[in-house]
GUNU-70431 format. One line per 3 residues: number of its first residue (from 1); their letters; for each residue x negated, z, y of C-alpha. Coordinates in Angstrom, 1 decimal. Layout:
N
NUM = a = X,Z,Y  ...
END
This chain:
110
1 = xxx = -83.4,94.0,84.9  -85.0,96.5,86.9  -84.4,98.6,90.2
4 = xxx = -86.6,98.7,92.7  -86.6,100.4,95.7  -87.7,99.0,99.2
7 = xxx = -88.9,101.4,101.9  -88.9,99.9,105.6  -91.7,101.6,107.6
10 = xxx = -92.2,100.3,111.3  -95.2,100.1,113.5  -93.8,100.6,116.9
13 = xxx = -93.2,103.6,119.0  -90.5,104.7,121.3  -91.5,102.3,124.0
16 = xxx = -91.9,99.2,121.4  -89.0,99.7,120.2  -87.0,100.0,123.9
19 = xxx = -88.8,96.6,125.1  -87.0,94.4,122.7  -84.4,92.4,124.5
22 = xxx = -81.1,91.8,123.6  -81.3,88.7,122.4  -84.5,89.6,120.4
25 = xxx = -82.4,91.8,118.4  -79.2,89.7,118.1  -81.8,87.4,116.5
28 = xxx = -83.4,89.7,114.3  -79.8,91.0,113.1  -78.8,87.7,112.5
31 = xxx = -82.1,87.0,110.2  -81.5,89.9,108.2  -77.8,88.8,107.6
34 = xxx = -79.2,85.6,106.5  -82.0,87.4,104.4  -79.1,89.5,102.4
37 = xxx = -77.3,86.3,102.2  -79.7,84.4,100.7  -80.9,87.7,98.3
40 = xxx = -77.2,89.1,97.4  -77.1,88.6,93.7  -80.3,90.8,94.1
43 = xxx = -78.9,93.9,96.6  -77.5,97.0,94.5  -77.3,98.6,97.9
46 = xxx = -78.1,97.0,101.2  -79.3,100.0,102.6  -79.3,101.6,106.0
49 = xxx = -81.2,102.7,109.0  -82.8,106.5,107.6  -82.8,108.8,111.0
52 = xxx = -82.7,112.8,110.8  -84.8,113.6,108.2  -85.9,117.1,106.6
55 = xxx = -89.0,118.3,104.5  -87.5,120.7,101.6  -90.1,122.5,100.5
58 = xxx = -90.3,126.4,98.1  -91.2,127.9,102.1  -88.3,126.7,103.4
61 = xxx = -87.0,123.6,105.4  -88.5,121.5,108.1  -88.0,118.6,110.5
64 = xxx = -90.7,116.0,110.1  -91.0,112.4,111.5  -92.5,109.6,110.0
67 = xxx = -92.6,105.4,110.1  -90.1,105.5,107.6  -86.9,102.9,109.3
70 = xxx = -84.7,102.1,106.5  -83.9,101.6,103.0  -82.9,99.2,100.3
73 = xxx = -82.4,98.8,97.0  -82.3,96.0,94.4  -82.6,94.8,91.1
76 = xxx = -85.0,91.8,89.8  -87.0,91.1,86.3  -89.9,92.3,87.1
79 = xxx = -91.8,94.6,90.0  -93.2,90.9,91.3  -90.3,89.2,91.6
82 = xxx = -88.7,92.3,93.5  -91.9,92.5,96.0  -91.5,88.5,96.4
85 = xxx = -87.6,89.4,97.4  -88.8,91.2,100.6  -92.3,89.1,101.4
88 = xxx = -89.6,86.9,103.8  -87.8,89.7,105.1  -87.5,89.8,109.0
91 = xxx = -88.3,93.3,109.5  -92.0,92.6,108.5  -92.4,89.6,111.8
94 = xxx = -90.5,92.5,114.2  -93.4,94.4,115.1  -96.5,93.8,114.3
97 = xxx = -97.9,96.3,111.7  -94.9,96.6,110.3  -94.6,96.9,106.4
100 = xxx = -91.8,97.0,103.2  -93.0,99.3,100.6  -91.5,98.2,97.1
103 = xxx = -91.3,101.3,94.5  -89.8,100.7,90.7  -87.1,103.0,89.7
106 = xxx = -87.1,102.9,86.6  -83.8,105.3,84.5  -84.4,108.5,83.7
109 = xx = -85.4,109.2,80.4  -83.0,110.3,77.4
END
């Protein structure tokens, strides 16, 4: 088993994001509990929303924004099986241009 690591990144701006309706996301709340329903002997960690974020670099430290929405991890056999995990995953029919990116974590060596 491997762990892989799934990066949320959304499309929309501030204005996107504010025209969704309630119910629009009631629904998409509900799909996602259905998605980690239906993928829970898969989920290490269900994740969560990523919001103040810093850049830590040798000059110092830095506020930076990016497309990056949330996080998940999980384990699966292989890297494919992991991407096939999320290619149902609600957050992807949200907005359009929105995308999961699925990294392998693979245990450090030693």
């Amino acid at each position: 088993m491997g762990r892989f690591l799934a990066l949320f990144n959304g499309a929309a701006d501030e204005a996107g994001k504010a025209a969704l309706s309630e119910q629009q996301q009631t629904e998409f709340l509900h799909a996602w509990a259905s998605w980690a329903q239906a993928n829970e002997r898969a989920l290490v960690d269900p994740g969560a929303p990523l919001f103040a974020k810093k850049l830590v670099t040798a000059q110092g430290v830095e506020d930076f924004t990016d497309g990056m929405t949330g996080y998940t991890i999980v384990e699966a056999d292989s890297h494919d099986e992991a991407v096939r995990i999320f290619s149902g995953h609600p957050h992807l029919g949200l907005f359009t241009g929105n995308s999961i990116a699925v990294l392998e974590c693979p245990p450090p060596p030693g």
